[in-house]
C-alpha angles and dihedrals in degrees: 000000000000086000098064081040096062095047097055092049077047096054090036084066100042090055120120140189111242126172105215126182125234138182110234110216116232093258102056117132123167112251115176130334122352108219088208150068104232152175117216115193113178102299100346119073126197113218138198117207140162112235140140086240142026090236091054091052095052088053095049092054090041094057099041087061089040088059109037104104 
């Protein structure tokens, strides 16, 4: 139990704030809460998202706009 304690206070401090860019489909309509900040400009949205990579982050935007109905 400490254990998985201590790795998510170890992941809490590696996080960072990345802006990743992200293409928003054509169907796209908001439902519910949006777990971002975001900018949306015509079809590509900048987003802002707290992750421990990049590439995390990227997936976590991407995602988000795959799975909104």
């Amino acid at each position: 139990m400490m254990n998985t304690i201590e790795q998510i206070i170890n992941r809490i401090k590696r996080l960072e704030q990345f802006v990743v860019k992200v293409p928003v489909p054509d169907d796209f309509a908001f439902s519910g809460a949006v777990p971002f900040d975001m900018e949306i400009a015509g079809s590509t949205a900048m987003v802002t998202v707290w992750a421990a990579s990049e590439a995390e982050a990227q997936r976590r935007a991407e995602e988000f706009f795959q799975n909104t109905p």
